[in-house]
C-alpha positions in Angstrom: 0.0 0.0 0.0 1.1 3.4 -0.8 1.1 6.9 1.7 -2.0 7.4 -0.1 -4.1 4.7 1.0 -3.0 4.9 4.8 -4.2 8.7 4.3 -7.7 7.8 3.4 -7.6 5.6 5.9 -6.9 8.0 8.5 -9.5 10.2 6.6 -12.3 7.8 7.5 -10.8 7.1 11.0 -11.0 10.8 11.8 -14.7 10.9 9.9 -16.1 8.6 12.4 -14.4 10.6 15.5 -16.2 13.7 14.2 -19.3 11.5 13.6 -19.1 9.8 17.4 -18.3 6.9 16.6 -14.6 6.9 18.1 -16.0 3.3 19.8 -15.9 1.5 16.5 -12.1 2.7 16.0 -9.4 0.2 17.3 -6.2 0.9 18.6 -4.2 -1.5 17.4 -6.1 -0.5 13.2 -4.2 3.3 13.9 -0.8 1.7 15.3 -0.7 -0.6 12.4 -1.1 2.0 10.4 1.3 4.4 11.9 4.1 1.2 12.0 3.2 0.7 8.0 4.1 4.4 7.3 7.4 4.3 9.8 7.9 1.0 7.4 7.6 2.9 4.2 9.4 6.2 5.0 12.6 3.9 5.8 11.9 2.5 2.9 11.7 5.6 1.2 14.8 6.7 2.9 16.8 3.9 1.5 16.2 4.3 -1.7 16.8 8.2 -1.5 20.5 6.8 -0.7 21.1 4.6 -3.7 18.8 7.0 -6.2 21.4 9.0 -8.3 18.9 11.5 -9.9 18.0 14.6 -8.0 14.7 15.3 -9.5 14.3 11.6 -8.2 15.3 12.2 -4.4 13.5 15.4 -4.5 10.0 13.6 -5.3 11.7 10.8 -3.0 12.0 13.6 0.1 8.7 15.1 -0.5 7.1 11.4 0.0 9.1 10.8 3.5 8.0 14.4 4.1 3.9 13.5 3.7 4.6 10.0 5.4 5.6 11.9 8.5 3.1 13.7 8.6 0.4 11.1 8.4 2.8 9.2 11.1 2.0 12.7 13.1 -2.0 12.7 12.3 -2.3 9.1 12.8 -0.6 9.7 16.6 -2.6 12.5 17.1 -5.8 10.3 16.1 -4.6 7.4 18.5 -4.6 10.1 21.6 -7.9 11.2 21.1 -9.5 7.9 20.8 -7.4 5.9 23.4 -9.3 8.3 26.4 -12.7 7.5 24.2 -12.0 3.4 24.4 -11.5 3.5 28.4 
């Protein structure tokens, strides 16, 4: 899966906080998620080191960039619902 499919994910998850319906949201759905995009961005990472072209490691950067800010948003998303579980 790519950034852009955990990011709609996290869309929905945050559409059902805003709808009440933070119940129906697990934990462990958002840390998968957030450990998925930590995955990706080192995956990203490593290929920034063997990429050559700079217009490649640009784009490269730019999608580590976004990653860690889902990562952020997805955290942020797991505090508000982890009180809302309990």
């Amino acid at each position: 899966m790519g950034v852009e499919k955990y990011a709609e994910k996290l869309d929905d998850y945050f559409e059902r906080l805003e709808d009440g319906k933070a119940k129906k949201i697990k934990p462990s759905h958002v840390l998968r998620v957030i450990s998925k995009l930590k995955k990706k961005a080192e995956k990203l990472n490593e290929e920034i080191e063997v990429t050559e072209k700079e217009s490649k490691k640009d784009r490269l950067k730019r999608k580590v960039l976004i990653a860690r800010e889902h990562i952020k948003r997805a955290e942020l998303l797991l505090d508000k619902i982890t009180p809302a579980v309990k």
